[in-house]
Backbone and ligand atoms as CSV (ligand in chain L), in Angstrom:
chain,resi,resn,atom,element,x,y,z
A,1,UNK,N,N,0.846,-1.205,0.000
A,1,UNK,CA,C,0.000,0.000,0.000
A,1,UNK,C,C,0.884,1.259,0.000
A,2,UNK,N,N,1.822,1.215,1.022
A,2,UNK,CA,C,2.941,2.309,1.486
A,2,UNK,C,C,3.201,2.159,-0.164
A,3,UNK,N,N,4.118,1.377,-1.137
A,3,UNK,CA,C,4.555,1.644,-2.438
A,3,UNK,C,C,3.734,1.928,-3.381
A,4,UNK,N,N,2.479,1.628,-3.374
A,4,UNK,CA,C,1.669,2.139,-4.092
A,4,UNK,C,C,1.165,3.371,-3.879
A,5,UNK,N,N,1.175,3.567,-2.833
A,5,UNK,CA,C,1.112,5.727,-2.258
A,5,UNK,C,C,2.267,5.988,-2.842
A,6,UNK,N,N,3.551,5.975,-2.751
A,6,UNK,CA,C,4.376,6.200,-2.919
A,6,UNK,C,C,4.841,6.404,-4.747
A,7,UNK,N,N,4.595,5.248,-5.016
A,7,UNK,CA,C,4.632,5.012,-6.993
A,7,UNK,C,C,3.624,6.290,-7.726
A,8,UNK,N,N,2.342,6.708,-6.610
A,8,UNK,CA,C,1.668,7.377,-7.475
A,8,UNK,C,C,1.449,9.090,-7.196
A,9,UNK,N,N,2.181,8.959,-5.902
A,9,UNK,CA,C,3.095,10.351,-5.614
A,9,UNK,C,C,4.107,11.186,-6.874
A,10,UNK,N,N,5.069,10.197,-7.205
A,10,UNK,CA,C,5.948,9.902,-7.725
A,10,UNK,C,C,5.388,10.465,-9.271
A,11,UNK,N,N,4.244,9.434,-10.144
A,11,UNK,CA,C,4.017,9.700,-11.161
A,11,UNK,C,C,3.375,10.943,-11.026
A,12,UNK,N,N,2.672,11.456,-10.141
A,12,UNK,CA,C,1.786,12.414,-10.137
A,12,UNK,C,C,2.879,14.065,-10.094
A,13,UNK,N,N,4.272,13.842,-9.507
A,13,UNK,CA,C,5.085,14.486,-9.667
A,13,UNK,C,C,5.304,14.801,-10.728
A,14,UNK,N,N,5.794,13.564,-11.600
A,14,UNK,CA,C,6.152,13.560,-12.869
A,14,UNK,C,C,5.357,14.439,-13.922
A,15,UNK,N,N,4.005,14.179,-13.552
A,15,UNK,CA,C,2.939,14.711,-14.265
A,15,UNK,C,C,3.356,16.540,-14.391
A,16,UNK,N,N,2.918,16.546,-13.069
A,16,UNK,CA,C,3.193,18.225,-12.177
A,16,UNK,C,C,4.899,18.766,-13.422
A,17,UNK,N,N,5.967,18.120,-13.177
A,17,UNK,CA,C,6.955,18.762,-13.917
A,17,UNK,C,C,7.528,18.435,-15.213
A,18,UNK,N,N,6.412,17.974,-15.795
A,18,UNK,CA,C,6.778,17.612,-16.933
A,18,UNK,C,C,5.787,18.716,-17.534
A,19,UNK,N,N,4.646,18.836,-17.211
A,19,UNK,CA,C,3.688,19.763,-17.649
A,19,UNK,C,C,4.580,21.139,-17.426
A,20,UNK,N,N,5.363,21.451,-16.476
A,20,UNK,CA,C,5.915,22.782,-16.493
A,20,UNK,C,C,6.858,23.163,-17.389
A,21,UNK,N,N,7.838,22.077,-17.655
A,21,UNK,CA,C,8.527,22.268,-18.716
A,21,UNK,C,C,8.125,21.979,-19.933
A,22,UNK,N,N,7.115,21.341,-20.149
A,22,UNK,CA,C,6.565,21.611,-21.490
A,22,UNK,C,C,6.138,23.219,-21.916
A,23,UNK,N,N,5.006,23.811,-20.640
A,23,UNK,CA,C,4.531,24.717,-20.748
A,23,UNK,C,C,6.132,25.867,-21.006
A,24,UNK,N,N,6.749,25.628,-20.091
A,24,UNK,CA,C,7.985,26.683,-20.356
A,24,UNK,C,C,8.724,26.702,-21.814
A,25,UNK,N,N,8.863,25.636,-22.238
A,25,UNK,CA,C,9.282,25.328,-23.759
A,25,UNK,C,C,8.804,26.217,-24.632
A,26,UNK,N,N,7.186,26.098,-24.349
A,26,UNK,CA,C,6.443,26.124,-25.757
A,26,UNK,C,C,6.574,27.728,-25.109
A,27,UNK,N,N,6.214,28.659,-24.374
A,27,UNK,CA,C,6.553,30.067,-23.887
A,27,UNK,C,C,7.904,30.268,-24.343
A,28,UNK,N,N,8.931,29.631,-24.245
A,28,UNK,CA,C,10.257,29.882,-24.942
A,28,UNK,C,C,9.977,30.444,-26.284
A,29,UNK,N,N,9.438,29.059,-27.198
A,29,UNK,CA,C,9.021,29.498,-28.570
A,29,UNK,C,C,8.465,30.711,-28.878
A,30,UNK,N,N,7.233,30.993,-28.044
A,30,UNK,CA,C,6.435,32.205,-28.741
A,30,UNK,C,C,6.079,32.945,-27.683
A,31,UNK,N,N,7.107,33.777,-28.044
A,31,UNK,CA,C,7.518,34.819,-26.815
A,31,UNK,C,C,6.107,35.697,-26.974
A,32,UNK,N,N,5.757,36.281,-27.500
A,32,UNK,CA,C,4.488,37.110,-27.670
A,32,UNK,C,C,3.004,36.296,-27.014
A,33,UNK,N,N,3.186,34.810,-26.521
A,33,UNK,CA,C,2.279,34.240,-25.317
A,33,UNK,C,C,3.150,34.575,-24.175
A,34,UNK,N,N,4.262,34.497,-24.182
A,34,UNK,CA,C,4.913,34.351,-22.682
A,34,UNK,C,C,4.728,35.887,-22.113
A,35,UNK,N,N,4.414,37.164,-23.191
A,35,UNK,CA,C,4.309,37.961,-22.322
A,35,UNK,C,C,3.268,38.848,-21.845
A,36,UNK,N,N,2.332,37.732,-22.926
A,36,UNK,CA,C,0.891,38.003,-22.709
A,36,UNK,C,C,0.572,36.984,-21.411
A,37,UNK,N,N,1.051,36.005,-21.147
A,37,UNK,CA,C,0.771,35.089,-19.725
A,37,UNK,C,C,1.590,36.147,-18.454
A,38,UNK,N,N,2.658,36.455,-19.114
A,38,UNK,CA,C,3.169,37.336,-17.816
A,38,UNK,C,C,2.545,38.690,-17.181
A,39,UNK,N,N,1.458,39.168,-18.488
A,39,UNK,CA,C,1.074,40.546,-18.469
A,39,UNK,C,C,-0.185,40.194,-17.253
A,40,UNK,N,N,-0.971,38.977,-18.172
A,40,UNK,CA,C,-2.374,38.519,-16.918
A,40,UNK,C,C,-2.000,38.110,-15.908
A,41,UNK,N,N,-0.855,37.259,-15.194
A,41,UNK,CA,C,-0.440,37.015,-14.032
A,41,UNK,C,C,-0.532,38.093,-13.180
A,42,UNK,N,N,0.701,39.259,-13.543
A,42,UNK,CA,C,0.926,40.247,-13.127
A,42,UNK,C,C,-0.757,41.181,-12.370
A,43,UNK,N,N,-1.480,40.503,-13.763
A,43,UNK,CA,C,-2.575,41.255,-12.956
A,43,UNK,C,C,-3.340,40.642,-12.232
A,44,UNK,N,N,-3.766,39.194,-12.259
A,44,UNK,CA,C,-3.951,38.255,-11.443
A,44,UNK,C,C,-3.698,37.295,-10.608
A,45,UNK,N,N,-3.147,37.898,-9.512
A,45,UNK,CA,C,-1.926,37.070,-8.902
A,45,UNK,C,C,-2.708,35.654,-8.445
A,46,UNK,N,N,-4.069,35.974,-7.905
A,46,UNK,CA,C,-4.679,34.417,-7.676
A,46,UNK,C,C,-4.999,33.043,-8.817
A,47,UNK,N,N,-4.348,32.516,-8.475
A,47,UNK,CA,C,-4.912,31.591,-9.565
A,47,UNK,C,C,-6.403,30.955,-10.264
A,48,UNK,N,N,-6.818,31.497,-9.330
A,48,UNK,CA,C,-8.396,31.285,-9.409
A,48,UNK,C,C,-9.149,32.731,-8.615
A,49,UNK,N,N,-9.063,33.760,-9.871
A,49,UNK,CA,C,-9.639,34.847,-9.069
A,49,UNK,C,C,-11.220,35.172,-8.331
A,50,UNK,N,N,-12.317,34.335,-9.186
A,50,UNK,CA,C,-13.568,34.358,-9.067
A,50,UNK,C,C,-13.864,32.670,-8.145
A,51,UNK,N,N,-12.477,32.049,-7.583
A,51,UNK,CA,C,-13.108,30.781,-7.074
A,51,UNK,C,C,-13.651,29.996,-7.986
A,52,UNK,N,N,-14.626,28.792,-7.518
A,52,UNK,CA,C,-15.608,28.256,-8.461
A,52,UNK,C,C,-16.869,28.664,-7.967
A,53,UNK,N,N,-17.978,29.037,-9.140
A,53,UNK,CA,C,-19.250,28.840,-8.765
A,53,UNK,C,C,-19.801,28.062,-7.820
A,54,UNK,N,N,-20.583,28.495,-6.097
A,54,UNK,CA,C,-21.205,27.657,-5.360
A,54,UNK,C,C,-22.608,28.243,-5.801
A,55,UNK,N,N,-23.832,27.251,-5.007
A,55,UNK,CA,C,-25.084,27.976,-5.040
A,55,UNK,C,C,-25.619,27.672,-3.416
A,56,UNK,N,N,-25.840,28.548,-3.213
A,56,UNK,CA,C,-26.305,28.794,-1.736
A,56,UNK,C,C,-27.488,28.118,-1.443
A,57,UNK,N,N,-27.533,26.858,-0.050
A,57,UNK,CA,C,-28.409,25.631,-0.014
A,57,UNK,C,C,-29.207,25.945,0.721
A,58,UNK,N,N,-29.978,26.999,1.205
A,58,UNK,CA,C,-30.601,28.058,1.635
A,58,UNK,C,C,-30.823,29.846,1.897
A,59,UNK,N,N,-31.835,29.969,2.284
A,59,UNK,CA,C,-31.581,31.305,2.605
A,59,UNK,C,C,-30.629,31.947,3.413
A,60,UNK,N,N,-29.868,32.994,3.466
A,60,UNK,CA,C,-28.789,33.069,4.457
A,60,UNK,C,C,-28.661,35.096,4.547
A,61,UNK,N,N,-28.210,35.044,5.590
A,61,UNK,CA,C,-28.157,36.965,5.560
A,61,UNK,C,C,-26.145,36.995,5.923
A,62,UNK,N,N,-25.465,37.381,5.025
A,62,UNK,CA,C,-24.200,37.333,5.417
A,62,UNK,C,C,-23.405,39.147,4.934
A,63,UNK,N,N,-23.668,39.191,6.316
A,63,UNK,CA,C,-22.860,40.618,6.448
A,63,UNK,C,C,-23.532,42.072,6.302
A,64,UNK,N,N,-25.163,41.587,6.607
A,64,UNK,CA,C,-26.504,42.205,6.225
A,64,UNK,C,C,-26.433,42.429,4.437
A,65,UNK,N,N,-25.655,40.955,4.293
A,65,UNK,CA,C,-26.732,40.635,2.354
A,65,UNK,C,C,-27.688,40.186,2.862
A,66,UNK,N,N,-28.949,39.924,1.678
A,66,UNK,CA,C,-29.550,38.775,1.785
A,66,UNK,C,C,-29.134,38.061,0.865
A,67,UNK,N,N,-29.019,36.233,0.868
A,67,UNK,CA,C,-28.934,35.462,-0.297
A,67,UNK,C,C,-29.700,34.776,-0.156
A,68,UNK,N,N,-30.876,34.407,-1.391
A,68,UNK,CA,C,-31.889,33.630,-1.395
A,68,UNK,C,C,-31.322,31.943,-1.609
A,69,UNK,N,N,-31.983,30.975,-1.372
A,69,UNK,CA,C,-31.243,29.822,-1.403
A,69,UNK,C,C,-31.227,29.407,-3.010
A,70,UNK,N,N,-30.554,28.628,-3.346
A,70,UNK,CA,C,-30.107,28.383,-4.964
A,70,UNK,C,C,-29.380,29.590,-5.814
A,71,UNK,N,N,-29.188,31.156,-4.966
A,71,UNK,CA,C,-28.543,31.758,-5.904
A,71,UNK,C,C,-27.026,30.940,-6.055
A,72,UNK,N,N,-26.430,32.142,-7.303
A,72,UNK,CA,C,-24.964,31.397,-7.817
A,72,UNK,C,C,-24.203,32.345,-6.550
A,73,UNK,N,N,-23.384,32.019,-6.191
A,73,UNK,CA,C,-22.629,32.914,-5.458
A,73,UNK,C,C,-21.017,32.722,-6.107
A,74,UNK,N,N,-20.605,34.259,-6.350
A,74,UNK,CA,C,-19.279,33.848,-6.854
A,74,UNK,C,C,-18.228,35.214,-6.183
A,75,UNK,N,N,-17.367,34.369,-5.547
A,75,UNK,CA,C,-15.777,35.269,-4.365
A,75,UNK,C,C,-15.229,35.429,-5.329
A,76,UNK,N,N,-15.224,36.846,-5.349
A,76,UNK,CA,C,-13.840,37.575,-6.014
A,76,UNK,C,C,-12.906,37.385,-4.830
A,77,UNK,N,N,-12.090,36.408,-5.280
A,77,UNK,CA,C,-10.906,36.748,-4.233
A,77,UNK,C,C,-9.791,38.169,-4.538
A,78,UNK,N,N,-9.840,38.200,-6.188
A,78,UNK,CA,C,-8.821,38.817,-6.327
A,78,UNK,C,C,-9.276,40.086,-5.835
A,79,UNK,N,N,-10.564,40.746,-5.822
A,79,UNK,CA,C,-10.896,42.099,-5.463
A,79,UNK,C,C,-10.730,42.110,-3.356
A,80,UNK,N,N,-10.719,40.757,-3.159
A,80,UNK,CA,C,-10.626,41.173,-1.526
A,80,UNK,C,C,-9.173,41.460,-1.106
A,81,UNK,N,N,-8.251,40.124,-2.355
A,81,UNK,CA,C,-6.814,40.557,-1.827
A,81,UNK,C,C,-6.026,42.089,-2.246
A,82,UNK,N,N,-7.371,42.801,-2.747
A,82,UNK,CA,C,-6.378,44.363,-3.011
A,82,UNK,C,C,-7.500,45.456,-2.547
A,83,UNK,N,N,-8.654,45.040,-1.256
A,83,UNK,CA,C,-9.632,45.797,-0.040
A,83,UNK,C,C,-8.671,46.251,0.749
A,84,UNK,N,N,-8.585,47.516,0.833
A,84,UNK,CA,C,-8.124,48.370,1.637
A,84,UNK,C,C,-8.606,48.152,2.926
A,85,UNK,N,N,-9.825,47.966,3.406
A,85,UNK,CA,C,-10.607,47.364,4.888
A,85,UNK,C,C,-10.116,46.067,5.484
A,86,UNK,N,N,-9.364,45.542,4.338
A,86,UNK,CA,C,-8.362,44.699,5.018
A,86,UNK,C,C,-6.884,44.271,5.017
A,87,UNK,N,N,-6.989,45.064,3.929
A,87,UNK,CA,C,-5.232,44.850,4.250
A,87,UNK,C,C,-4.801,46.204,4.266
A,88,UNK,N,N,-3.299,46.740,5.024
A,88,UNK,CA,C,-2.726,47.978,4.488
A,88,UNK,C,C,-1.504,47.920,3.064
A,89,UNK,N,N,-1.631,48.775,2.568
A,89,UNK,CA,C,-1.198,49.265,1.437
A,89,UNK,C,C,-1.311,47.860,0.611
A,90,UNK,N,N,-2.075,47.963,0.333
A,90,UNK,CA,C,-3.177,46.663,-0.177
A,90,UNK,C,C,-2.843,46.575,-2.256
A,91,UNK,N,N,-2.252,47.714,-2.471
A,91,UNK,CA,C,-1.594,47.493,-4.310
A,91,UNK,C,C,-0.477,47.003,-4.164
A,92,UNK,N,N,0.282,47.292,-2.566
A,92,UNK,CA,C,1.547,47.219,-2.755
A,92,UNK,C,C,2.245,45.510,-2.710
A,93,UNK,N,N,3.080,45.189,-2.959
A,93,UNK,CA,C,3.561,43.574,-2.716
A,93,UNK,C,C,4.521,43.784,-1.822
A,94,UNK,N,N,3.755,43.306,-0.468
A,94,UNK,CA,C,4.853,43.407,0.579
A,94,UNK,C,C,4.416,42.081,1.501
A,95,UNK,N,N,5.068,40.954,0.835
A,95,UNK,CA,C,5.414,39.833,1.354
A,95,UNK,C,C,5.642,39.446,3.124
A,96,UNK,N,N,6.986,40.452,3.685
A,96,UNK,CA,C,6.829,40.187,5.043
A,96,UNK,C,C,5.480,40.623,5.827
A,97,UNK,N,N,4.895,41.404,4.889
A,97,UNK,CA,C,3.627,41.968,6.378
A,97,UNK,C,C,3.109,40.292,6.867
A,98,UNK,N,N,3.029,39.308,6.470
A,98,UNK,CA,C,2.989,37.802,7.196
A,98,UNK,C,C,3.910,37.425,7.949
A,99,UNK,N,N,4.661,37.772,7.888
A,99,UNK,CA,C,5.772,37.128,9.256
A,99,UNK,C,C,4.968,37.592,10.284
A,100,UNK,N,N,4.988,37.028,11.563
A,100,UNK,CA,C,4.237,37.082,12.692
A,100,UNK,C,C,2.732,37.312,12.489
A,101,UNK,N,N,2.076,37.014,11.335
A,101,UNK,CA,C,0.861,37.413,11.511
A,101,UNK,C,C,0.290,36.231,11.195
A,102,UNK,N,N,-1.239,35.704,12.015
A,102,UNK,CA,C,-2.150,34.620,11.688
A,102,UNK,C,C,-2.592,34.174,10.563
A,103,UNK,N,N,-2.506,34.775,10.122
A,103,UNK,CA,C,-3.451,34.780,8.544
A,103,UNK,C,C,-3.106,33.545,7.646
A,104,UNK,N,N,-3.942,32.407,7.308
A,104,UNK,CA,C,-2.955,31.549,6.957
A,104,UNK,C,C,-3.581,31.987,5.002
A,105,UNK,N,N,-3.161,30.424,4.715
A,105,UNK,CA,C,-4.054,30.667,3.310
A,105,UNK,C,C,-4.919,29.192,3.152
A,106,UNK,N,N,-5.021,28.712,4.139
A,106,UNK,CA,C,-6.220,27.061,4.545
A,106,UNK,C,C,-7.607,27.476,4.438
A,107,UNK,N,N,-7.914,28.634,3.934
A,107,UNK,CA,C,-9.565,28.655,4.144
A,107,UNK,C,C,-10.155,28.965,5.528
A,108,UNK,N,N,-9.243,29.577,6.717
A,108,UNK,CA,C,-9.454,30.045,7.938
A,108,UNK,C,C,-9.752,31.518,7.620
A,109,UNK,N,N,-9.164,32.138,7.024
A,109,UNK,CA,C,-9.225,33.809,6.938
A,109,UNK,C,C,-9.740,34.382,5.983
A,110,UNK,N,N,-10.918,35.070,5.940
A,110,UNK,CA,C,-11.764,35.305,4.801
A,110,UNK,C,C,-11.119,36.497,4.462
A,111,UNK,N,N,-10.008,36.981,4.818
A,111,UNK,CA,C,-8.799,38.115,4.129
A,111,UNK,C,C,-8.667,37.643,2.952
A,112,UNK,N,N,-8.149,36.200,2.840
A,112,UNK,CA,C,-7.024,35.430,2.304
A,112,UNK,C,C,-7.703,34.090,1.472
A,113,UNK,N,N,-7.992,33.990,0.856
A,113,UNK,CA,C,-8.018,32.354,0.404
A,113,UNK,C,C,-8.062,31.750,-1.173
A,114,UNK,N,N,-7.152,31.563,-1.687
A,114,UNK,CA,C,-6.593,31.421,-2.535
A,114,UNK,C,C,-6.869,30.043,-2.769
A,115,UNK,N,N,-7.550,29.050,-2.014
A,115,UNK,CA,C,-7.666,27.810,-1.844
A,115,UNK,C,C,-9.445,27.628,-1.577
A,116,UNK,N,N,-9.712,28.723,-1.485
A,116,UNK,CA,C,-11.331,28.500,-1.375
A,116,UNK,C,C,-11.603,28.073,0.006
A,117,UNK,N,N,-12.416,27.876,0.616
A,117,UNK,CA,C,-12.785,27.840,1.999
A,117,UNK,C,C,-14.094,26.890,2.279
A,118,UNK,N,N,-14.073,26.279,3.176
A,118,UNK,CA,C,-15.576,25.107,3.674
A,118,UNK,C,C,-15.182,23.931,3.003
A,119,UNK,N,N,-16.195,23.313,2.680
A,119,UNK,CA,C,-16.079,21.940,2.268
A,119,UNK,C,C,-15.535,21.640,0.428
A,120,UNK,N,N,-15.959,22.563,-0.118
A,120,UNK,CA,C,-15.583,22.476,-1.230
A,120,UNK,C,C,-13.970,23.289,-1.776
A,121,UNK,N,N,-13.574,23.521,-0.771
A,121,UNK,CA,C,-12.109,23.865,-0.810
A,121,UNK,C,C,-11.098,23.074,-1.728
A,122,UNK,N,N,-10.387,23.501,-2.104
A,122,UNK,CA,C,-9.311,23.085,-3.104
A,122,UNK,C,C,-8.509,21.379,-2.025
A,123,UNK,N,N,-8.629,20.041,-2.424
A,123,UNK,CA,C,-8.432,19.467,-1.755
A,123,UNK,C,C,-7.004,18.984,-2.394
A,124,UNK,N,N,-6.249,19.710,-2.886
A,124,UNK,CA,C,-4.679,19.873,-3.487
A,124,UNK,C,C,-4.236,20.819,-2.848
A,125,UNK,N,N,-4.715,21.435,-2.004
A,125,UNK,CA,C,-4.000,22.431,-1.195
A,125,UNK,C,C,-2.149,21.955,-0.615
A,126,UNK,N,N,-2.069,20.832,0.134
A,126,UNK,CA,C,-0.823,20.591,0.386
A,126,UNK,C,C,0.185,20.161,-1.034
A,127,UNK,N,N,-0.040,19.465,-2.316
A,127,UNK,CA,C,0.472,19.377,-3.214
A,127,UNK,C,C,1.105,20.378,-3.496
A,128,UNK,N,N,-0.028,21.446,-4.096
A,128,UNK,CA,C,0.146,22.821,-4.228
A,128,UNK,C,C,1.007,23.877,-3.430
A,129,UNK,N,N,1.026,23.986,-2.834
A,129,UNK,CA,C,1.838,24.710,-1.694
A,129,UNK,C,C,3.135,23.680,-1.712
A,130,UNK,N,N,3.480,22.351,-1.952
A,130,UNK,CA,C,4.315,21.774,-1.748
A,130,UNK,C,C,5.039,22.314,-3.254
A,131,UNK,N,N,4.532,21.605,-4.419
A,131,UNK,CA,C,5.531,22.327,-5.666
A,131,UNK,C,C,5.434,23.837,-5.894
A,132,UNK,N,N,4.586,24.966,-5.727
A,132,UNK,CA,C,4.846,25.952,-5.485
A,132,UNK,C,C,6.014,26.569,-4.920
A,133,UNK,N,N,6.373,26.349,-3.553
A,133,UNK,CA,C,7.383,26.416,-2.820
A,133,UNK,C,C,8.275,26.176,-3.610
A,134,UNK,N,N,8.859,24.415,-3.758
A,134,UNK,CA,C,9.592,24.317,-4.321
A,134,UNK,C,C,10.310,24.448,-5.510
A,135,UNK,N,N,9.437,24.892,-6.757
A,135,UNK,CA,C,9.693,25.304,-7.563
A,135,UNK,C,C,10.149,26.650,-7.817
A,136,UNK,N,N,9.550,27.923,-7.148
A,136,UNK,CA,C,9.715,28.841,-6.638
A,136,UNK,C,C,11.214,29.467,-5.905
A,137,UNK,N,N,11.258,28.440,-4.744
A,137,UNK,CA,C,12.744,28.475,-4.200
A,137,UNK,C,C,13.878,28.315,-5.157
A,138,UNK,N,N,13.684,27.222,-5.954
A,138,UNK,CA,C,14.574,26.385,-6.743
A,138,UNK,C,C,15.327,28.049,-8.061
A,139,UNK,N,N,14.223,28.296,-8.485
A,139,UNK,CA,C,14.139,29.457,-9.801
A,139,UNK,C,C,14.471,31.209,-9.268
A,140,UNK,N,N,14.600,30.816,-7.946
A,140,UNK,CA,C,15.079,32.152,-7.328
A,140,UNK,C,C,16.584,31.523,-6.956
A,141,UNK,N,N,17.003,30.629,-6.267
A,141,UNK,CA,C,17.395,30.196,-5.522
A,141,UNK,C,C,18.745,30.093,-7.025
A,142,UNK,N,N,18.652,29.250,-7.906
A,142,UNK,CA,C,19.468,29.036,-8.770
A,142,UNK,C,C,19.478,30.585,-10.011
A,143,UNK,N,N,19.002,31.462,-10.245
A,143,UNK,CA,C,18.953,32.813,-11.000
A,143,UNK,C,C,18.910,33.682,-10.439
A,144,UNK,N,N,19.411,34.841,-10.682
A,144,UNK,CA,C,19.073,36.143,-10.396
A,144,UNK,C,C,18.042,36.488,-11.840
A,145,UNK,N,N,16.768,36.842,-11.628
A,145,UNK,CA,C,16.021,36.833,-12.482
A,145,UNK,C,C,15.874,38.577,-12.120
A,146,UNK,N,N,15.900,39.220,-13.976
A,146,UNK,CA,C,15.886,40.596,-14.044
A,146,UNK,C,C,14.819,41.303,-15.411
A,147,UNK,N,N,14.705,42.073,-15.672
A,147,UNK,CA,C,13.737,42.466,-16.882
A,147,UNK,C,C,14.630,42.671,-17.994
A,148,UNK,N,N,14.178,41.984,-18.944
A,148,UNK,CA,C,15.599,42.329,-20.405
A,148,UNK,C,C,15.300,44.065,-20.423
A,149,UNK,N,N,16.704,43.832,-21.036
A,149,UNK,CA,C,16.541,45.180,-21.835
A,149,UNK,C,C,16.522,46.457,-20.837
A,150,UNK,N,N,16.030,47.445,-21.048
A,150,UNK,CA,C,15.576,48.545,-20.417
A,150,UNK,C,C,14.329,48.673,-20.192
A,151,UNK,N,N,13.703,47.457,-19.734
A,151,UNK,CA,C,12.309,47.989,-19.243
A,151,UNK,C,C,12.317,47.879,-17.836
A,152,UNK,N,N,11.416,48.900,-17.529
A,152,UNK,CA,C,11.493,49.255,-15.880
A,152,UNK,C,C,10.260,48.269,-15.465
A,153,UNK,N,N,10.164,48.126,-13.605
A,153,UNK,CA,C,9.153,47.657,-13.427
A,153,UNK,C,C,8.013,48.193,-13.586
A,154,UNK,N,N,7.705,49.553,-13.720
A,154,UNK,CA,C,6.218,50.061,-14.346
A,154,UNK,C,C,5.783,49.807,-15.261
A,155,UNK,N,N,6.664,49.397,-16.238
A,155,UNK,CA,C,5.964,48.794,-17.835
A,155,UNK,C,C,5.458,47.575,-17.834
A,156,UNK,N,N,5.130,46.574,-16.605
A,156,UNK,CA,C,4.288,45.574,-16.456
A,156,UNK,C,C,2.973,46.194,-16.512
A,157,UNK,N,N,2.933,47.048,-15.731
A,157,UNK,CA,C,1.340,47.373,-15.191
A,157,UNK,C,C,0.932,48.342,-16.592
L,1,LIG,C1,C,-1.245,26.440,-6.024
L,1,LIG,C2,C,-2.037,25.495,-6.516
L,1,LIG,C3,C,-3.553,25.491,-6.429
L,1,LIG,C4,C,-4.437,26.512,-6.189
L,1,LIG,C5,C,-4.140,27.993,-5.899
L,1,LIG,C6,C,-5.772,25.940,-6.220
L,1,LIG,C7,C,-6.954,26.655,-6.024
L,1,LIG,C8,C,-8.217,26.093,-6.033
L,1,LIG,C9,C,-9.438,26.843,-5.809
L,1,LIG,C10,C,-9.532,28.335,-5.534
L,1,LIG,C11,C,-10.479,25.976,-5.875
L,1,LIG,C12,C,-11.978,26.318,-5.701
L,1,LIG,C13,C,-12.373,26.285,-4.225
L,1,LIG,C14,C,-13.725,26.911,-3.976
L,1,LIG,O1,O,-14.444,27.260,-4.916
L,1,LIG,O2,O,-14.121,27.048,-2.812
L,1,LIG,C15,C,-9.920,24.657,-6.159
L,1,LIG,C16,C,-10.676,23.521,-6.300
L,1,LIG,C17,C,-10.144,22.296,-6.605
L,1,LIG,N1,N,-8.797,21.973,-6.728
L,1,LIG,FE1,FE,-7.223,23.257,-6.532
L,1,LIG,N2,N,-5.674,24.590,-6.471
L,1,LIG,C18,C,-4.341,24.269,-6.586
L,1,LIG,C19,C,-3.799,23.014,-6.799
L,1,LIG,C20,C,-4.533,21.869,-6.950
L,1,LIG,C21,C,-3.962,20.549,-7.133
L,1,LIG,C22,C,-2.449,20.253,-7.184
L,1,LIG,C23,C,-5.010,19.685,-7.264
L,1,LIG,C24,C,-5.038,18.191,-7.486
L,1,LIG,C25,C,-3.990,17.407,-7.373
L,1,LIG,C26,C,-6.244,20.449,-7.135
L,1,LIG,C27,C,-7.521,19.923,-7.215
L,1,LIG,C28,C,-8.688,20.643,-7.023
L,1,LIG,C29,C,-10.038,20.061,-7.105
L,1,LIG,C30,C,-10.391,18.606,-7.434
L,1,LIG,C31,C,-10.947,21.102,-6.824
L,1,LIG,C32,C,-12.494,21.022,-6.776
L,1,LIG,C33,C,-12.933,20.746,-5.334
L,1,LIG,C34,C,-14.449,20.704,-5.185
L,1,LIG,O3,O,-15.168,21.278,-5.998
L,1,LIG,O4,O,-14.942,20.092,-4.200
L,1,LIG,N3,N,-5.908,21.763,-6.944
L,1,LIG,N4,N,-8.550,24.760,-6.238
């Protein structure tokens, strides 16, 4: 059982970085996607900005809404992670303001959730966060990554 968790860890890895370097390849080729993927990132840092469609399994009053039961309900996450009512300097990318602070990204903090929250939550959450990280570390960690040329960082936005 242990090798068979293990064998399909393994392929499922495989899956995960083989798909990245494909995807990076073919962005190699045709640079005019790679900087149209870099332009929407830039503006969508969540990977899933609108969540998925839930529909609400009753009536409910949340935050003096009303939601009737069966509407669609759909979280902009990306519009909460740049609410001024909850974060400070909320355009800006400032990474440490989390050191010492609670806030995780598990679907505990309705600041934050990038993973969706309740029962229908992203159930790849530890995968995710696992090659994230590591891929991440690895591509900082091995480059100093810079903007060709003379473009400044304002010419993203
Ligand atoms: C950084 C990586 C990932 C992010 C940011 C992410 C984000 C999300 C989000 C926002 C949802 C919707 C949750 C909601 O509507 O409440 C979701 C659902 C889901 N994710 Fe992920 N995900 C990631 C990686 C993965 C991985 C690696 C897998 C599988 C191996 C996975 C499988 C799923 C599935 C099956 C659902 C649907 C769950 C349901 O409807 O009950 N995700 N994910």
């Amino acid at each position: 059982m242990a090798n068979c968790l293990a064998g399909h860890a393994r392929a499922l890895n495989g899956h995960i970085i083989n798909t990245i370097e494909w995807v990076l390849s073919e962005l190699m080729r045709h640079p005019q996607v790679m900087k149209k993927v870099q332009k929407e990132l830039e503006m969508l840092h969540p990977v899933a900005p609108l969540l998925i469609p839930h529909a609400a399994n009753e009536d409910c009053t949340v935050n003096g809404f009303h939601i009737q039961k069966a509407s669609r309900v759909i979280i902009n996450v990306w519009a909460i992670g740049r609410d001024p009512r909850a974060w400070t300097d909320a355009e800006k990318f400032i990474p440490e303001s989390f050191v010492g602070s609670n806030i995780d990204v598990r679907g505990n903090h309705f600041e934050l959730m990038p993973f969706g929250s309740g029962r229908r939550r992203c159930p790849g959450i530890q995968l995710g966060l696992t090659v994230v990280q590591l891929m991440v570390a690895q591509l900082v960690h091995c480059f100093d990554w810079e903007h060709p040329n003379s473009m400044l960082p304002n010419d993203w936005i």
